[in-house]
Structure formats: C-alpha cells, structure tokens
C-alpha positions as CSV (number, residue, x, y, z in Angstrom):
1,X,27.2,-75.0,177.4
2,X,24.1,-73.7,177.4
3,X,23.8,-69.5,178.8
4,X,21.9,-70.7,182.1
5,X,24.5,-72.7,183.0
6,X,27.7,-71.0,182.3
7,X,28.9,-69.4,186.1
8,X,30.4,-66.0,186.6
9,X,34.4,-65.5,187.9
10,X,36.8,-62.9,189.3
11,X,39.7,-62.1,187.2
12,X,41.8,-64.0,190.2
13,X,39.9,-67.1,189.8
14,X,40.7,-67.3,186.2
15,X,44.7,-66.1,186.7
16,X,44.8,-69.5,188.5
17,X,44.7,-71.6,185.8
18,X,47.7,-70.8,184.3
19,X,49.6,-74.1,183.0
20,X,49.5,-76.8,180.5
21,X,46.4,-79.2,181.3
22,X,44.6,-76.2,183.0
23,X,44.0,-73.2,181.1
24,X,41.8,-70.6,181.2
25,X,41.5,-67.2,179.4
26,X,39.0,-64.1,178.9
27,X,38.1,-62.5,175.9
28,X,36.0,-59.7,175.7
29,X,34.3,-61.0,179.4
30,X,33.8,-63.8,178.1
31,X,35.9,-66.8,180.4
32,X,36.9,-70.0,178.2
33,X,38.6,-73.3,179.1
34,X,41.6,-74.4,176.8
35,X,42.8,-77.0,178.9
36,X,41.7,-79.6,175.9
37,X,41.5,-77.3,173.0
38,X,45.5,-75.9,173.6
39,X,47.1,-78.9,171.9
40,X,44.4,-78.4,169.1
41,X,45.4,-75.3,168.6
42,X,46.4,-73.8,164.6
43,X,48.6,-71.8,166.2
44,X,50.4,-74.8,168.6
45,X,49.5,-75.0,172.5
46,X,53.0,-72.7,173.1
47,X,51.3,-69.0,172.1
48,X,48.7,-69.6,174.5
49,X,51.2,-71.0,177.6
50,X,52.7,-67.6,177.6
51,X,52.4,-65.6,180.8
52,X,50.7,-62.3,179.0
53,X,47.7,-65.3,177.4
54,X,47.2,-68.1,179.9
55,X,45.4,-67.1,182.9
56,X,45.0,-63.6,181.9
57,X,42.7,-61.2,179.4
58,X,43.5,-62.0,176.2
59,X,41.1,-59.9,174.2
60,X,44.1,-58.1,172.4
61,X,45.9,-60.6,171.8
62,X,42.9,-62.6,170.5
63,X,41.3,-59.7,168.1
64,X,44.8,-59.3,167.0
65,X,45.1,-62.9,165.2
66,X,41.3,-63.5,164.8
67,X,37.9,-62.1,163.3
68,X,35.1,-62.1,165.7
69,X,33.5,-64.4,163.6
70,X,35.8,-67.1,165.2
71,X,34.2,-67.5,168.6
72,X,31.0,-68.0,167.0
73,X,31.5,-71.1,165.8
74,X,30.4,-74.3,167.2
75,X,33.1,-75.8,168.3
76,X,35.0,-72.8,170.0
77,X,31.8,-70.9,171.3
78,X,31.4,-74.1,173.2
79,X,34.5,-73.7,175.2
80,X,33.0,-71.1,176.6
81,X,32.7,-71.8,180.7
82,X,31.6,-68.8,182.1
83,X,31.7,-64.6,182.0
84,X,33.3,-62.3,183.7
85,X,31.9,-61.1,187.5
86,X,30.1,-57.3,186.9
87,X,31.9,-57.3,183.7
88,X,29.9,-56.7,180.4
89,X,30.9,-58.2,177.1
90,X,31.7,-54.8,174.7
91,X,31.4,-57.0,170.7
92,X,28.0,-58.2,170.3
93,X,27.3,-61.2,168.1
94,X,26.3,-59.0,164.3
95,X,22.5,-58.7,164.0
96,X,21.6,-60.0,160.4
97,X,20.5,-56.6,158.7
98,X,21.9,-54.1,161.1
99,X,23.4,-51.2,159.6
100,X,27.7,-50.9,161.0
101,X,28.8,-47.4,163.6
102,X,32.1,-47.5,161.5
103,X,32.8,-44.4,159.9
104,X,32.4,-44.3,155.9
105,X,31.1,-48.1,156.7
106,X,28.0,-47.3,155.2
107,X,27.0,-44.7,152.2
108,X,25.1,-41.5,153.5
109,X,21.8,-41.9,153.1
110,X,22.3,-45.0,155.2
111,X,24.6,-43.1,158.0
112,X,23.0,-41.6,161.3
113,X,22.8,-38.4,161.4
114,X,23.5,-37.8,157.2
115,X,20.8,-37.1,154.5
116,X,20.7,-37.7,150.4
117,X,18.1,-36.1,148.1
118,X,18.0,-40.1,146.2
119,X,16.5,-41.8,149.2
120,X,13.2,-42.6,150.6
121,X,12.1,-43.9,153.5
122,X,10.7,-46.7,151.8
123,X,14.4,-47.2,149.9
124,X,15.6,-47.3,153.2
125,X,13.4,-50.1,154.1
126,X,14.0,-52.0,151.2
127,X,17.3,-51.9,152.3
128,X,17.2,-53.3,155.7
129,X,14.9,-56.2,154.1
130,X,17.8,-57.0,151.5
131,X,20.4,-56.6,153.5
132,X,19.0,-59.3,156.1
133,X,18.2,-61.4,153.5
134,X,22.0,-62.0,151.9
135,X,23.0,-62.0,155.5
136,X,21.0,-64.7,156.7
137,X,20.5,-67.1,153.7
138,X,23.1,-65.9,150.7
139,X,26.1,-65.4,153.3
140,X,26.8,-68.7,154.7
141,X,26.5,-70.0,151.2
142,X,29.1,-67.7,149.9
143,X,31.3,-69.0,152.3
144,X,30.9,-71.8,151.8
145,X,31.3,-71.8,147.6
146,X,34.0,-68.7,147.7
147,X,36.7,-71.5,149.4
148,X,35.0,-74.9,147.7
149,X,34.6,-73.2,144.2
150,X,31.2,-75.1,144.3
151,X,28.5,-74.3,142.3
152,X,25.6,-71.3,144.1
153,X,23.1,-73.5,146.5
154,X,19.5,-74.6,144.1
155,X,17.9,-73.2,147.7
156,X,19.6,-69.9,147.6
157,X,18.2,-69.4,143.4
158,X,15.0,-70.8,144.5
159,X,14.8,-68.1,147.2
160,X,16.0,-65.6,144.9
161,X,13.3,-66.5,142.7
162,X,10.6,-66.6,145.2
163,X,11.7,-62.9,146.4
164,X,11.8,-61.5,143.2
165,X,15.4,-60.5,143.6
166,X,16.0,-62.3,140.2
167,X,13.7,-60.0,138.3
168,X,14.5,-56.6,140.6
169,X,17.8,-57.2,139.0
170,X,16.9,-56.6,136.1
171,X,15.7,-52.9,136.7
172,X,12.5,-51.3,137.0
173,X,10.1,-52.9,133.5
174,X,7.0,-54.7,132.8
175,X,8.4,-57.6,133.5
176,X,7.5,-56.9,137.5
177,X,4.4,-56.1,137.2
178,X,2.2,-58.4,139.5
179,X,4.6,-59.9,141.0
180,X,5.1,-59.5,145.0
181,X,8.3,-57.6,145.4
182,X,10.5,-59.1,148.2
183,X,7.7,-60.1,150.5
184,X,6.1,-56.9,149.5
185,X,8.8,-54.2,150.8
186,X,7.9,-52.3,147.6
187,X,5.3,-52.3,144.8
188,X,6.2,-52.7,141.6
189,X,5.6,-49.3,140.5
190,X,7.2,-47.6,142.8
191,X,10.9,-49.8,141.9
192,X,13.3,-47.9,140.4
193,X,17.2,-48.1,139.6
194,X,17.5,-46.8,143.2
195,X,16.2,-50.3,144.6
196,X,18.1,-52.2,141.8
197,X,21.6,-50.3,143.2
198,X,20.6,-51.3,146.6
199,X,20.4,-55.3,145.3
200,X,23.9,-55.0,144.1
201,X,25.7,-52.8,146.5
202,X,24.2,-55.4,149.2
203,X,25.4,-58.3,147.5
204,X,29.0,-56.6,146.5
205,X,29.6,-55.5,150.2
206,X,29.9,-59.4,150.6
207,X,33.5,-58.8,149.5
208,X,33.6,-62.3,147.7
209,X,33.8,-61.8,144.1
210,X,33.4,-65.2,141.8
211,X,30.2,-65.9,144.3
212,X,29.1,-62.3,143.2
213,X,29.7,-63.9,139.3
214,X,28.2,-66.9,140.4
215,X,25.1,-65.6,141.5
216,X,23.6,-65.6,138.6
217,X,25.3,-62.3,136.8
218,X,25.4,-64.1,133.4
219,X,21.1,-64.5,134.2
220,X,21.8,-60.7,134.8
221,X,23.2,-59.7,131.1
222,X,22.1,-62.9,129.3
223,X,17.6,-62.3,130.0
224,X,16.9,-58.9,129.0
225,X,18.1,-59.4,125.1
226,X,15.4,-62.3,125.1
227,X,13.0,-59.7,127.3
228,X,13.3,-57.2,124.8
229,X,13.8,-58.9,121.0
230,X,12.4,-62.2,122.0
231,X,8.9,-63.4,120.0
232,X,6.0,-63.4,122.6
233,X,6.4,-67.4,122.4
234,X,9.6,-67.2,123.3
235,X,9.3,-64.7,125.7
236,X,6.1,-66.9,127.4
237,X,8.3,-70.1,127.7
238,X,11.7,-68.7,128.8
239,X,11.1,-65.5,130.8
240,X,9.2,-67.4,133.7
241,X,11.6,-70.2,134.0
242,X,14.6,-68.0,134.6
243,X,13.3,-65.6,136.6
244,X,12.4,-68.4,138.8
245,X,15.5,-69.7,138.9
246,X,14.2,-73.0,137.5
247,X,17.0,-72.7,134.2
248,X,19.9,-70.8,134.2
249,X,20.8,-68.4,131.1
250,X,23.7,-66.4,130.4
251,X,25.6,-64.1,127.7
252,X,28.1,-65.4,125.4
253,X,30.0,-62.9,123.3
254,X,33.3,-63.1,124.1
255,X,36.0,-65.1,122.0
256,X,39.3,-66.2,122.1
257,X,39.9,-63.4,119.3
258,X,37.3,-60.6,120.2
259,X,36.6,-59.2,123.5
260,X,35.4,-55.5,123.6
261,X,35.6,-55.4,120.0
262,X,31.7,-57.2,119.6
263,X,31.9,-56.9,116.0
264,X,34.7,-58.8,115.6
265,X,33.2,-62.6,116.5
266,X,33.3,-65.1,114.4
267,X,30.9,-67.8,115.6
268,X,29.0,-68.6,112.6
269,X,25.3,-69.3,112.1
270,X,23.9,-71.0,108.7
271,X,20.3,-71.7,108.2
272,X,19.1,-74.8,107.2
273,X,15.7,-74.2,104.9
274,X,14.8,-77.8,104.9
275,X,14.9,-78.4,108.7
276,X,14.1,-74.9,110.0
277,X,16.9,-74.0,112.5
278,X,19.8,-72.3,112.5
279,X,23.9,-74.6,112.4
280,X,26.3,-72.8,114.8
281,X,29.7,-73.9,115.0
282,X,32.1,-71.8,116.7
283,X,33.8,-71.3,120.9
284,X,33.1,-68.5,123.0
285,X,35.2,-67.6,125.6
286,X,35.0,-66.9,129.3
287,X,31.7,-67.0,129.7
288,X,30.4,-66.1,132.8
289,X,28.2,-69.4,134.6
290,X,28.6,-70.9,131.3
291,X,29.3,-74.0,133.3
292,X,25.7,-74.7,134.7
293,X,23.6,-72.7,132.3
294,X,20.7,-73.9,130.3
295,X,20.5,-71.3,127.6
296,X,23.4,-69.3,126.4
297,X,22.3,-65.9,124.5
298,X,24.8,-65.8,121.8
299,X,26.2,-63.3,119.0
300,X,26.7,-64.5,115.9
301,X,28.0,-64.0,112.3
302,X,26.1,-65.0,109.6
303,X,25.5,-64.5,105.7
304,X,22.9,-61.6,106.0
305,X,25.1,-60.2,109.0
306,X,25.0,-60.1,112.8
307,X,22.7,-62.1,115.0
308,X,21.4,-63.2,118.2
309,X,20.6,-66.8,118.9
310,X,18.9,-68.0,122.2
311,X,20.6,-71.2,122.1
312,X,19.9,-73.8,124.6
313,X,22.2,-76.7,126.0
314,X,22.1,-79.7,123.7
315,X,24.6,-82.8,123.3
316,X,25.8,-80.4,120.8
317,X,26.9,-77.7,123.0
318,X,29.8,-78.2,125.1
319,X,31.2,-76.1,128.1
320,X,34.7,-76.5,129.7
321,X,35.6,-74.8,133.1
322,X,38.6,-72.0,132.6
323,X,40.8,-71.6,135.4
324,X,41.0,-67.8,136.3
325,X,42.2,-66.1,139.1
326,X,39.0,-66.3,141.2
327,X,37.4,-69.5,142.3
328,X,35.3,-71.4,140.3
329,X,32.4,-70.6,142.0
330,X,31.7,-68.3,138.8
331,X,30.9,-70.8,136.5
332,X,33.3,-69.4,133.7
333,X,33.5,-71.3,131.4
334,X,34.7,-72.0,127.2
335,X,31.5,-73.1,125.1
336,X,31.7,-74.9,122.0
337,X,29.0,-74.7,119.6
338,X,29.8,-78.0,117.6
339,X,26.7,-77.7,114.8
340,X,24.5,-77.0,117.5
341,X,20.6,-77.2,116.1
342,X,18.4,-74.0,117.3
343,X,14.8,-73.2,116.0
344,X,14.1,-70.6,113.9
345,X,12.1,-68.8,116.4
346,X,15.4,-68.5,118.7
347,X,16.5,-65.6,116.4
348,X,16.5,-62.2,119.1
349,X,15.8,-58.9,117.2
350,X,16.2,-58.7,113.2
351,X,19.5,-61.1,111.9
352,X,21.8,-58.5,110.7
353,X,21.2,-56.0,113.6
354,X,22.7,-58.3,116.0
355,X,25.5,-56.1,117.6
356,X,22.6,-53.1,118.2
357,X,20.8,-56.2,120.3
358,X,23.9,-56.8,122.3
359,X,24.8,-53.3,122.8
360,X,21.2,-52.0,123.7
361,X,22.2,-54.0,127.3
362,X,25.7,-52.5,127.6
363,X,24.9,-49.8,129.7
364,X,23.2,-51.4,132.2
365,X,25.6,-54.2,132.7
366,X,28.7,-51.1,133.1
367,X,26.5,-49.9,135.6
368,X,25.6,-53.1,138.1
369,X,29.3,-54.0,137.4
370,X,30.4,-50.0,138.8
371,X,27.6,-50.6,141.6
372,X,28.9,-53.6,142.9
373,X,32.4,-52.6,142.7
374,X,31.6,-49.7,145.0
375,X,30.3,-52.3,147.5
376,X,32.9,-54.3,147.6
377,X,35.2,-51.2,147.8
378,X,33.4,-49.8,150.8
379,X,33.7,-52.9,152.8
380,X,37.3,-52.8,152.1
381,X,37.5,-49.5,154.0
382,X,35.7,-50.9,156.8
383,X,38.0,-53.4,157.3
384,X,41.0,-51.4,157.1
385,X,39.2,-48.9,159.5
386,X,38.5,-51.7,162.0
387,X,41.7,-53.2,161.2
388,X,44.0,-49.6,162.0
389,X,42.4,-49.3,165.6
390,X,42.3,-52.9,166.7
391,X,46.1,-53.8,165.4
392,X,49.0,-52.9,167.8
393,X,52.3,-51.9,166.7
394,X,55.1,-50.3,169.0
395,X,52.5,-50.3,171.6
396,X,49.5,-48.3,169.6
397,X,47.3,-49.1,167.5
398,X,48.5,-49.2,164.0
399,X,46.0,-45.9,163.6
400,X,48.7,-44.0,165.2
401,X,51.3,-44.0,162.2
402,X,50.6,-41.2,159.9
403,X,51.6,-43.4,157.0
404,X,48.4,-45.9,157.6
405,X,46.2,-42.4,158.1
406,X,47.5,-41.1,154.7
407,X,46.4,-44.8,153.4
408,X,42.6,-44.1,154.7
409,X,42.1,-40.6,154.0
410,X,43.0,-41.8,150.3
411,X,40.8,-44.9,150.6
412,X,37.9,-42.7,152.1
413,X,38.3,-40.1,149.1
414,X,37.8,-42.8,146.5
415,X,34.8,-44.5,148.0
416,X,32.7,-41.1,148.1
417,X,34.0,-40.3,144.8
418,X,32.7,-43.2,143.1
419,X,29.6,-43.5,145.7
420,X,28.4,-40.0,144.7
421,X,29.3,-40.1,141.2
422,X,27.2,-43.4,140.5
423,X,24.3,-41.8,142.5
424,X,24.0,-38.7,140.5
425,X,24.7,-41.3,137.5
426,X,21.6,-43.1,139.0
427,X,19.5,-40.7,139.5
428,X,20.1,-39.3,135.6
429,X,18.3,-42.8,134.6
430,X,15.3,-42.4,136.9
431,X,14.5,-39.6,134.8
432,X,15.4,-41.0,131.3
433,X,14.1,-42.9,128.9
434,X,16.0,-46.1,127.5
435,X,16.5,-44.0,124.5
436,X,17.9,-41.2,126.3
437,X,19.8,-42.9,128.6
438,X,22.0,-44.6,125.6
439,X,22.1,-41.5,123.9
440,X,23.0,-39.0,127.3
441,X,24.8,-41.8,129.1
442,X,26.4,-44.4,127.5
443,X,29.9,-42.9,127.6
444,X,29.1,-41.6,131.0
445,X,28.6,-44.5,132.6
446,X,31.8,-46.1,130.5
447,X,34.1,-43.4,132.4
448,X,32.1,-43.8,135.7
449,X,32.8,-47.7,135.4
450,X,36.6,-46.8,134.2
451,X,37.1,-44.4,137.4
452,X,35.7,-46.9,139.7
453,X,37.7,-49.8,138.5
454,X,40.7,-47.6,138.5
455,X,40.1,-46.3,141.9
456,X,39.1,-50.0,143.6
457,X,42.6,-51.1,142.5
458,X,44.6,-48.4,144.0
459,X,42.7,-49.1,147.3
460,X,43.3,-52.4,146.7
461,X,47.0,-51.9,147.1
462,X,46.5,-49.5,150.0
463,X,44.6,-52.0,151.9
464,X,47.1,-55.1,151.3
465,X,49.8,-52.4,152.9
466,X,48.0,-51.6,156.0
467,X,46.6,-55.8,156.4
468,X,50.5,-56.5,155.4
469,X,50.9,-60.7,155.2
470,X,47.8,-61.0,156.1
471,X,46.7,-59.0,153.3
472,X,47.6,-61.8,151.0
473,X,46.4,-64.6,152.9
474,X,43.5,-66.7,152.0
475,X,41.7,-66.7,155.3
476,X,41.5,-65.0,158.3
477,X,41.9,-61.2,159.5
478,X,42.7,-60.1,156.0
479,X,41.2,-62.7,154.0
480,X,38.5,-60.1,152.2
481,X,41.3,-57.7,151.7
482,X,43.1,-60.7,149.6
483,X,40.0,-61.5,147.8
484,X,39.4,-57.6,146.8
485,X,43.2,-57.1,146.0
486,X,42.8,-60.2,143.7
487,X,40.2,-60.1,141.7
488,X,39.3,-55.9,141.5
489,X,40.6,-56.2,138.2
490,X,38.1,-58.1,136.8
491,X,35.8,-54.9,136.8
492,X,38.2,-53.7,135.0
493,X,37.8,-56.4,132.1
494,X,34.2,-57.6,132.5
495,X,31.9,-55.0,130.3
496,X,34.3,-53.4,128.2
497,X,37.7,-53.3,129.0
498,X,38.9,-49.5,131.2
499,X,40.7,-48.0,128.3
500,X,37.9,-48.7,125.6
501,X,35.1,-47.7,128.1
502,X,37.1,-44.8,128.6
503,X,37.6,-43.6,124.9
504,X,34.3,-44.0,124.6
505,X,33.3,-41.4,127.1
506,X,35.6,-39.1,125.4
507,X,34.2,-39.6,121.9
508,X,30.4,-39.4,122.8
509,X,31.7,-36.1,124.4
510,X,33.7,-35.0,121.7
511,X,30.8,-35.9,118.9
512,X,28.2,-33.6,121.1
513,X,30.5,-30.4,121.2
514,X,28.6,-27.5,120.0
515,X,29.9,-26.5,116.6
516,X,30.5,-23.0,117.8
517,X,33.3,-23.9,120.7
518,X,36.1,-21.8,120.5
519,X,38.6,-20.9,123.3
C-alpha cells in the first residue's frame, strides 16, 4: 500500500479488531492488518491473539522478538494499513551513511560533540562516502552470502574496482597515483593509513565475518608481494587485473604442518633448465579465497632456499573447500600444487630470500586484521547497548540489573582501549618509513593485534550473556552477537597466532633495551 493511500485511526478503532480473522495492531504508530498474515506467522497465530498484542500497541512486544529491519521488508511493510491519528512514528527507516546517537556506537572523532588530533575534515568525509557505499551496495550482498555461503557478487568487486576501494586497501603507494579515488572524495596524495583504517573499520562494523574474508582479504595480503618484488612485466600484466577486480589473487603460506612458523613449509619448487619454469608439488592449507582465486602468491622451498612463486590456476592446481567454523562465503580453501608449471619470470624477490618477501607484508596484514576486529567489536557494543534498554525483564529494561551494567562498562573499556591504541599505532606509520615501521613497529603492532583479539573474545562472551539464547542463534535479535561470539577467534589465528605475535613484541622490546638498564 502505497503512503497516499494508507488512512489514519484512533487507538479505539484499532482495539476493535481484536479476534481471529480480524486483527489489527500498532507498532511504533504504525497500524497493520494481520488478519491474513496471523496463521503465517513464525511464531504461530496464538502469540498475536493474546489480549496485551491483538488490538492493542504492540511496539514492545514487537522490538522485543524483532530487529527493526523486519518491517522493512516487502512482504510485512505491506501489511501496513494505516498510522496512527496525531501520532508520530519515533524509529525511522536507517539512512544509508548516517552516522548512529548510541553511545560508544561510533569512535570519537566520528561522535558529536568529541574531537581527535588523527582526523580531518576531509577523513571525515571520506568516511560518510564509504560508509554509504558498503551500506547501500556491499550490505545486502553480505546478507545474502553470510547465510548462503555463496561466493562475493562479480557486481560488488567490479564496484570495488571501479571506486578504488581495492587499491586504497592496499595503503597509501604509487600504486594510486592517477587513479580517481572513490568518486574523488580524496586525492591520491593526500591518502594515508588514516583513510585505509576507515575502509576496514567500515566494512568490519558489518559484523559478518567470512563475507569480511570473502571480500577479497586474500587480494589484500596476496598483491603487495607481487607490487613490491614483482619484474615490471609482471607487475604491468597482473597489478591492473586485480586491482580491478577482473582476477582474483591471494596468499598461500600456510600448511597442514607450518602455520606461524613460515620457515617451516615444505612446498617444493625445482627448476626445469630445459623448459624454463619452475615444478611445484606440494598442499597449502586454509587458504583464504583460495576457492575462486586466479593466482595464488606462494612460499616455497627450494634447492638454493626460500622462494616466492606467483603461481596462477592451471589444470595442475587444485583447490578443495575446508569446512571451518564460519560460512563458506570465505573461500578457504586446501590447494594442491600437483607439478604445477610456472615461468621463470613468476619468481617474487631473489630465490633464497623468500621468507624476508613474505614477512616484509606481515605488518600490515596484523594491522587491517586488528582494524577490522575493532569494528566488528564496536558494533557489538552497539547492540548490546540497544539491546539492554529495549529488552524487558521483571518489568524494566534489562539496563536496570547492575549485572548487565558491569557487562557494558567492561565492553566499553575494551573498545576504547583497542580504538585508541591502534590510532596512536596508526598515526606512528603516517610518520614512518616502511623501513622504520618494521623496525619501530613490528612487535608493536603484534601485541596491539594480540590485545585486540584477546579483548574481542571476552566481549564476545559478555555480549552472548546479556543477548542470552538469542545470543547463540543464527538469526534474528542476536544474530551478529552469534556471528562475533563465533568466529572472534579467527583474529586470533589469522596473521600469526596471539601467543607468537605476542612474544614477538616482547623480544623486539627486549633486543632494543639500552645496555646500561639497571634497576
């Protein structure tokens, strides 16, 4: 029904229709007939035949059960007869790109009234324009794959591609120069890791975290090896086709027998003199959009030591989907190098200096992984915030038990923690070179990345308390809460495992104590 035709009513006209066959309610000022929809109901025609629901205002019982999301749909906004007489409606549809009132919703430089000494105006921009963007055209699409486990939408990568978000995620670099940064929001020159953190903490604060994976975070960690130790040739044929979204690349390091310990794979490369290419035979292990990549940047063992191979999918090459906690969405996948042919010219960097390669993009991965943690974590306050004033237990809202306070005030502690740790982390890189960064903040950002995986899970738990069973249901109210509780510990694996990130910190430390230190 279409808004010029839907009538206005008192709340006596709508307590009338009270019964089975002819039912009415209100939510929110909003007046809806049941009368056909009640024996369609999830929830069975009885709930909404009670005398506190049929006939009468059922906003709080409504935003009790449901996310507001729900009477936007089709084929419930449509039962929609009429509004309330010199009523207004108080929940307004979400305007794609607005910034949320809740309290801690939003980091500070984004909240009214709060300042930050990282921000500009024009970050602040760029921030509305990327938030509206995964809003209106990524959003409905993770929906869509998070449940199905479907592979990311070819329009949602071409539109990546098109906006530059593909090569912004990369970081500031040559690599953007002349190119029209997301419709022009910011030049190329002026991007910095400030921007890049706004990418991710945008697209982590969709709270759906094997889409986040399947986005395109092995395109993430698998281009900038071939950006910065690929030939020019190299660099001229693959560099465009990715960052277009065109092909599909990701890292593969990981084996069934080395994980955070690089150095210990054993994928093996020979060379053959008389055809010119390298033999690999080996598996890699979950391997992040391995499932629907083109090229897979790999490390290698060989006779003169470590290598890099850019090698591209052949018959030769096969990938297998892993089951994993999260949805397949991801892509992860085992690969099987079975002899698999690849030129000369594939080689990344020197061979036997293949593990400095792989860890000279370390850093940066730790980081985007910590950054879009922290969104993921915020949102997760935000719900349990909306969640504690909106739920009613023993007559109040659940807000009212100190318990569920103690929960928040933890929750909130951890989320500025992490927030203003990785921003003066951040800012430490706008100021560095590459050099200095791996030398000044590699085991920085490994105990930054350990705290915030740490921290996420321990909210994790809170939040599953205050959501209770709907904290561990698949859909509905709590259904980001589930999905966060889930699959925080993957930050905790992906990059470096916590515990090894962690000694690392500590021994970077340790090695740059002044040789005079004495209690």
């Amino acid at each position: 029904m279409s808004a010029k035709s839907l009538k206005t009513y008192t709340r006596e006209e709508v307590s009338e229709h009270n019964k089975e066959g002819d039912l009415w309610i209100i939510v929110d000022a909003k007046v809806y007939d049941l009368s056909r929809f009640s024996n369609l109901h999830p929830g069975g025609p009885s709930v909404l035949l009670t005398p506190t629901v049929a006939g009468k205002d059922a906003t709080q019982a409504f935003f009790g059960l449901h996310r507001h999301e729900v009477l936007l749909r089709p084929q419930y906004a449509r039962l929609q007869i009429g509004t309330l007489a010199e009523e207004q409606s108080l929940i307004k549809p979400p305007t794609p790109g607005a910034l949320s009132r809740v309290p801690y919703a939003e980091p500070s430089f984004l909240a009214e009234g709060y300042f930050s000494p990282y921000y500009t105006e024009g970050h602040r921009r760029f921030q509305r324009a990327i938030r509206e963007f995964v809003e209106r055209e990524v959003l409905p699409d993770a929906t869509r794959c998070e449940d199905s486990g479907a592979r990311i939408s070819k329009d949602v990568v071409r539109r990546l591609g098109e906006t530059n978000i593909l090569a912004m995620r990369l970081g500031p670099g040559k690599h953007l120069h002349g190119r029209t940064l997301m419709d022009g929001t910011v030049k190329p020159e002026e991007f910095n890791y400030f921007h890049e953190l706004i990418i991710n903490l945008e697209l982590g604060r969709l709270g759906m975290r094997s889409y986040l994976d399947g986005l395109l975070a092995g395109f993430v960690i698998g281009l900038p090896p071939v950006l910065n130790f690929g030939s020019e040739e190299l660099k001229a044929r693959i560099v465009p086709e990715t960052l277009s979204g065109e092909k599909i690349i990701c890292l593969a390091i990981s084996e069934p027998a080395a994980g955070s310990d690089v150095q210990g794979v054993t994928t093996w490369a020979d060379f053959d003199e008389a055809t010119n290419e390298w033999v690999v035979s080996g598996c890699k292990k979950w391997i992040t959009n391995g499932m629907f990549s083109d090229y897979f940047t790999t490390l290698c063992q060989s006779k003169s030591g470590p290598l890099v191979l850019l090698i591209p999918r052949t018959d030769d090459v096969e990938t297998k989907p892993l089951k994993t906690s999260y949805s397949s969405t991801a892509g992860t996948a085992l690969v099987l190098f079975n002899r698999a042919r690849v030129p000369k010219g594939n080689v990344l960097g020197k061979v036997g200096q293949g593990v400095k390669v792989i860890l000279s993009n370390f850093n940066h991965e730790r980081w985007m992984i910590a950054i879009t943690s922290v969104g993921a974590h915020r949102r997760i306050v935000e719900e349990c915030l909306k969640w504690a004033n909106q739920r009613m237990v023993y007559g109040k809202p659940l807000s009212s038990q100190a318990v569920i306070r103690a929960k928040l005030a933890n929750m909130i502690a951890r989320i500025e923690a992490a927030q203003n740790w990785l921003e003066s982390v951040t800012h430490q890189m706008c100021n560095m070179s590459y050099e200095e960064q791996s030398d000044k903040l590699a085991g920085q950002i490994g105990l930054l990345k350990q705290f915030i995986s740490r921290v996420s899970r321990e909210s994790a738990e809170d939040a599953t308390q205050i959501f209770g069973g709907r904290g561990i249901t698949a859909s509905g109210m709590g259904k980001l809460v589930e999905i966060f509780h889930r699959t925080s510990p993957y930050d905790a694996i992906l990059g470096g495992a916590e515990d090894v990130l962690g000694d690392l910190g500590v021994r970077q430390a340790i090695r740059k104590m002044p040789a005079n230190a004495r209690l």
